[in-house]
C-alpha positions as CSV (number, residue, x, y, z in Angstrom):
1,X,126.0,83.5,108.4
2,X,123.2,80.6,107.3
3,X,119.7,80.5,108.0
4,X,118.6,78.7,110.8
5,X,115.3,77.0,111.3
6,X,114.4,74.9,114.3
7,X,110.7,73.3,115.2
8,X,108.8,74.6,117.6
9,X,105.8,71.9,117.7
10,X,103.9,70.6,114.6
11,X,102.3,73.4,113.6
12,X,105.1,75.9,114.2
13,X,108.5,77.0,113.0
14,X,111.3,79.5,114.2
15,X,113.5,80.3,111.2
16,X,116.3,82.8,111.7
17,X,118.8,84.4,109.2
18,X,120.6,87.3,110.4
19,X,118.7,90.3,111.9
20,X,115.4,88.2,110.6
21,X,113.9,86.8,113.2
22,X,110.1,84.8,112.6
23,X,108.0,82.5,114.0
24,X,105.1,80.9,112.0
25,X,102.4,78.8,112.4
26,X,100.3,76.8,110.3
27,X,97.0,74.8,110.6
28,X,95.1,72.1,108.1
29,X,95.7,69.0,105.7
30,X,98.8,67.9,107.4
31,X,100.4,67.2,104.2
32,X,99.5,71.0,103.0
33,X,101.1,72.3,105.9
34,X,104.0,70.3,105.6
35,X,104.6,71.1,102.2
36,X,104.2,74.9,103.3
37,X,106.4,75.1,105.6
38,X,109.3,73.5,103.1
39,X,108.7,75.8,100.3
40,X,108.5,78.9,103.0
41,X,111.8,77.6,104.2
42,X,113.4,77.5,100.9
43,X,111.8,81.2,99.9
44,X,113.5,82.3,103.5
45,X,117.4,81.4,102.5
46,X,117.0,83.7,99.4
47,X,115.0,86.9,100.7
48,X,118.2,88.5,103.2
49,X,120.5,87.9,100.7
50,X,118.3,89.4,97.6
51,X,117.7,92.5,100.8
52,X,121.7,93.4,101.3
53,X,122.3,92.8,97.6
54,X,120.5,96.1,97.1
55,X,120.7,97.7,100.8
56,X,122.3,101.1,99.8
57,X,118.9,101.7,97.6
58,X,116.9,100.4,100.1
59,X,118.2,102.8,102.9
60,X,117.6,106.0,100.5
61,X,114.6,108.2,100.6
62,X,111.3,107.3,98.7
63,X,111.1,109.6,95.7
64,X,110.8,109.3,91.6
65,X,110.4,105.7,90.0
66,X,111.0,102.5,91.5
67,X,114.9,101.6,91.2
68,X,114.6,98.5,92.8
69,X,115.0,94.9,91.4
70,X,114.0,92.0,93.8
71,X,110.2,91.2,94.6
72,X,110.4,92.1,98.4
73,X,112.4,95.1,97.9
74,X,110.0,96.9,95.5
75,X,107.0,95.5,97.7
76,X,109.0,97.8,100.7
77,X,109.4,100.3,98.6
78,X,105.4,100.7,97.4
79,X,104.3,100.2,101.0
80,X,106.1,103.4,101.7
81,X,105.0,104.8,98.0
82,X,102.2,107.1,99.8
83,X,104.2,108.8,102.4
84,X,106.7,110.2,100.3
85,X,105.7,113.6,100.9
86,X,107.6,113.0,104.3
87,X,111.3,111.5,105.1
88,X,110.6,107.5,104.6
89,X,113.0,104.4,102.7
90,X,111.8,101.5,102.0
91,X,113.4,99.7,105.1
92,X,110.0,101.1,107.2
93,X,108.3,98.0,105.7
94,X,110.9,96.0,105.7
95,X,109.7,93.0,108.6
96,X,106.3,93.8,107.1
97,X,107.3,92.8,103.5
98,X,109.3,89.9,104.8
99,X,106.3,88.7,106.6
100,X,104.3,88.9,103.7
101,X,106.2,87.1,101.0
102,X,106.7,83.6,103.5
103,X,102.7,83.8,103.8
104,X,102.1,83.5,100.1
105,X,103.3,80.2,100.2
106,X,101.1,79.1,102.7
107,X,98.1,80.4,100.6
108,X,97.0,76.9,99.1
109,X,94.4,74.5,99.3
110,X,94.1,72.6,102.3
111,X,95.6,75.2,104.7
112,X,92.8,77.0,107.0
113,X,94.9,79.6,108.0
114,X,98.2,80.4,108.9
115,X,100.7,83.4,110.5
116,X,104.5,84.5,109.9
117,X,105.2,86.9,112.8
118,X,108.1,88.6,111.7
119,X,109.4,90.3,115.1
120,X,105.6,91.6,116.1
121,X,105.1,92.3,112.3
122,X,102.9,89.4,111.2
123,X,101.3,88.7,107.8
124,X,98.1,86.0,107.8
125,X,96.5,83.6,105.5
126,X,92.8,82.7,106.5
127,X,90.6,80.1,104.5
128,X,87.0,81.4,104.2
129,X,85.1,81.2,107.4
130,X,88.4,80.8,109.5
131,X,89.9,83.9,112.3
132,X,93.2,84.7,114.2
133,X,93.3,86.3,117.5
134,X,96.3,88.6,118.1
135,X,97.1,89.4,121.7
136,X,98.0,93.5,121.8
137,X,101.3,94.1,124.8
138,X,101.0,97.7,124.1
139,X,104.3,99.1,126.7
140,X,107.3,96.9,125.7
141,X,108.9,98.7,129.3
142,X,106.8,96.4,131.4
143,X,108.3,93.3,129.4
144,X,110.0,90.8,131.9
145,X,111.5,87.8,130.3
146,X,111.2,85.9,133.8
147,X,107.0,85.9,133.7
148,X,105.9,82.5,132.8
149,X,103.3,83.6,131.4
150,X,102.8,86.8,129.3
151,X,99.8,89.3,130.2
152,X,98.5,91.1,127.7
153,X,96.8,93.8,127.2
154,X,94.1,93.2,125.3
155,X,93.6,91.6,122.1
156,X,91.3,91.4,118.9
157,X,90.4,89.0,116.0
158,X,91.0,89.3,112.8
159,X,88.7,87.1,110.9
160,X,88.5,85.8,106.9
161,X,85.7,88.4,105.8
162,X,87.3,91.4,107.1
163,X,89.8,93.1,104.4
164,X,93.3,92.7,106.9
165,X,95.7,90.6,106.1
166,X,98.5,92.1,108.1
167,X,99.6,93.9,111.6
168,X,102.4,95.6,112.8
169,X,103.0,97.4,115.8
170,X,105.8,100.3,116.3
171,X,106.9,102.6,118.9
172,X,110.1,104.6,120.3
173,X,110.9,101.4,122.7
174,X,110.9,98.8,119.6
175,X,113.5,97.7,117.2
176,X,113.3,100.0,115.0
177,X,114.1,103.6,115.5
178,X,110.9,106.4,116.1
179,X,110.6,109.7,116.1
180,X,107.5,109.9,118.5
181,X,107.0,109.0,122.2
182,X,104.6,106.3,121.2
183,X,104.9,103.4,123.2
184,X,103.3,101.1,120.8
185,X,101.2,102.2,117.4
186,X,99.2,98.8,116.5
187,X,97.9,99.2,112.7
188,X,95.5,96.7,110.6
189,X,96.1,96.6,107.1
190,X,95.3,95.0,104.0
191,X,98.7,93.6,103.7
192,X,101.7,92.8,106.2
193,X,103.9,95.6,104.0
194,X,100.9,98.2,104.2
195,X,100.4,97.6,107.9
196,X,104.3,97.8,108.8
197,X,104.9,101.3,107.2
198,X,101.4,103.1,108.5
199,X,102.6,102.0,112.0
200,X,106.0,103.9,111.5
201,X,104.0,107.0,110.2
202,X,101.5,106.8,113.1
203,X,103.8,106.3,115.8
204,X,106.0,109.5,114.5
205,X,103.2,111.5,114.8
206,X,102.2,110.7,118.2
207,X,104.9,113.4,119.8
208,X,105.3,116.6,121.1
209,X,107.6,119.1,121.7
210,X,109.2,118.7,125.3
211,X,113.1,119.4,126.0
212,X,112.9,116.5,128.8
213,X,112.4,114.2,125.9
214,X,115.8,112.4,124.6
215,X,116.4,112.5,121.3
216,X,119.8,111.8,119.4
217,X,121.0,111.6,115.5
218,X,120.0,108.0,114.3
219,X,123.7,107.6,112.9
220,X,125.2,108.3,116.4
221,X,123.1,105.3,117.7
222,X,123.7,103.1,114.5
223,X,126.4,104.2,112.1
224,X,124.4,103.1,109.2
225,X,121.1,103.5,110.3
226,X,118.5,104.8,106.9
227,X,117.8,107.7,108.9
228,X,121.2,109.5,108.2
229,X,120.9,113.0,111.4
230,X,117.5,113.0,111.7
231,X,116.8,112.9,115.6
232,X,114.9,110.0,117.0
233,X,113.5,109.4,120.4
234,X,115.9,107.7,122.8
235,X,113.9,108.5,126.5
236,X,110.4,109.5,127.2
237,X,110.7,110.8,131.0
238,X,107.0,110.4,132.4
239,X,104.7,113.7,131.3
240,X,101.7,115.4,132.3
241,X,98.8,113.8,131.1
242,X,97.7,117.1,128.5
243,X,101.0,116.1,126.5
244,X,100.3,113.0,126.7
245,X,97.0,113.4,125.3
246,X,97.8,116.0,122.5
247,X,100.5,113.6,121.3
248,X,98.1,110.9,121.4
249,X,95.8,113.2,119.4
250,X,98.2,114.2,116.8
251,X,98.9,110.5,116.3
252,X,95.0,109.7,115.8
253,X,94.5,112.5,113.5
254,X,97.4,110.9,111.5
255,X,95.6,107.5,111.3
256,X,92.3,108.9,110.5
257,X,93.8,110.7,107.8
258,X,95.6,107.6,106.4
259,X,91.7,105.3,107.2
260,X,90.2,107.6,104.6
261,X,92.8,107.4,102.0
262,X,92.0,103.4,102.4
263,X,95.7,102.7,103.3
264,X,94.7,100.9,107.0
265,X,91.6,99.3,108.5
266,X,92.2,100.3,112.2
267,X,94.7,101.2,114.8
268,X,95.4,101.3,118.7
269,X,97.7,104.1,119.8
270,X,99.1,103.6,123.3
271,X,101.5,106.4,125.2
272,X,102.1,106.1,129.0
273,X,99.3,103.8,130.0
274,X,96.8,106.1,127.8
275,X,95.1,104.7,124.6
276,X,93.7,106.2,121.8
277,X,91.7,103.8,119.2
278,X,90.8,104.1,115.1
279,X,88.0,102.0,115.1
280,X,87.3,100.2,111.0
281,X,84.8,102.5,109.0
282,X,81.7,101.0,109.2
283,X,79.3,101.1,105.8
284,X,76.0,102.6,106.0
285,X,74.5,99.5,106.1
286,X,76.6,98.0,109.0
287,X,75.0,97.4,112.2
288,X,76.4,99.7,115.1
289,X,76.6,95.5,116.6
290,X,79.9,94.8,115.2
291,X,81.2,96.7,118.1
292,X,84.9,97.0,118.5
293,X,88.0,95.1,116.6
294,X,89.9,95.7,119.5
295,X,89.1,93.8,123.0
């Protein structure tokens, strides 16, 4: 199995190396952006192997010191550092941590900004006075791969003089496996890494106790999944619309508690067409103007 890359347009770059799957775009000095995109492609061949070279340690609960060698493994394993107190491994920042090592290289003079969207996880690089807008699909259920166009469902901007630098989204209809009912948990962060394992601890908490909802062992659904017998979500029937807001409000609580300890910026929690927002913290002196990150 070898890394794939293949260009998109000018700007932007697919690369692909097993379950890693990232698009990435790039905008300045043409020769800057060049260059960026070669030493991003050379970083990318390295960072799976490095990942399975130390996968059993990776997939083992957060606890003690740091065992971990390789740069983006111990970056995983710090993101998830502060939730310790509760089941997490490192591999709940995984696409996060990915994300953010490939934009490092893109940090240099010349380049006005630039994105590595690592499966909806995406880590950004924005020169002084420049901004990204990130379109927010918050119910991946209503997905169809026929729609010329995609319609989103809102979106927001993220600009060079706020402190967010990454974005992740996670849910019980992603990827990755949840234990909420969550459709999508959208978290701003300082860093790719930070953003990708708040969104796992915000969309767990957005749940409730229902025996229509279908949950199995991970390791029945994926034989070596980190999560060992714990039960994640596998169906969310449709619910009344007081579950569905006490889940949401579990969920928020869960963010707010994790804005104050500084760990995200701001979040959107979406479950069955109901949403739920954790808007930035605002300093004294901010005007009440800023108005909302999210659109």
């Amino acid at each position: 199995m070898q890394a794939q890359r293949a260009l998109l347009d000018p700007g932007r770059w697919h690369f692909q190396h097993g379950p890693i799957d990232i698009v990435m775009g790039a905008e300045g000095d043409v020769s800057a952006v060049a260059a960026a995109h070669e030493a991003a492609w050379a970083r990318f061949q390295t960072v799976l192997p490095e990942l399975v070279a130390e996968l059993r340690t990776l997939r083992l609960p957060v606890r003690g010191p740091c065992a971990l060698q390789g740069v983006v493994a111990r970056r995983m394993w710090h993101a998830c550092r502060p939730f310790h107190s509760q089941f997490i491994t490192p591999m709940a920042a995984v696409a996060g941590s990915v994300a953010q090592e490939l934009i490092a290289l893109y940090q240099r003079e010349g380049i006005a900004r630039a994105w590595v969207n690592n499966g909806g996880d995406i880590a950004a690089h924005l020169a002084p006075g420049a901004s990204v807008k990130v379109g927010l699909f918050a119910d991946l259920a209503r997905f169809d791969p026929s729609q010329q166009a995609l319609q989103t469902d809102g979106h927001f901007e993220v600009r060079a003089d706020m402190p967010v630098r990454g974005i992740a989204t996670s849910g019980w209809r992603g990827r990755s496996f949840s234990l909420g009912i969550a459709d999508s948990v959208t978290v701003l962060a300082r860093t790719a890494a930070m953003a990708d394992a708040a969104a796992t601890v915000i969309a767990n908490a957005v749940n409730v106790n229902d025996a229509r909802i279908g949950r199995r062992p991970a390791n029945q659904l994926k034989d070596d999944s980190d999560l060992g017998d714990i039960e994640v979500t596998v169906d969310v029937p449709p619910l009344e619309e007081a579950m569905v807001q006490r889940a949401l409000q579990a969920g928020e609580r869960r963010a707010r508690e994790l804005q104050r300890d500084g760990l995200i910026h701001s979040a959107v929690l979406v479950c069955q067409h109901r949403l739920a927002r954790v808007e930035a913290l605002m300093p004294a002196t901010a005007s009440a103007e800023l108005g909302s990150v999210f659109a």
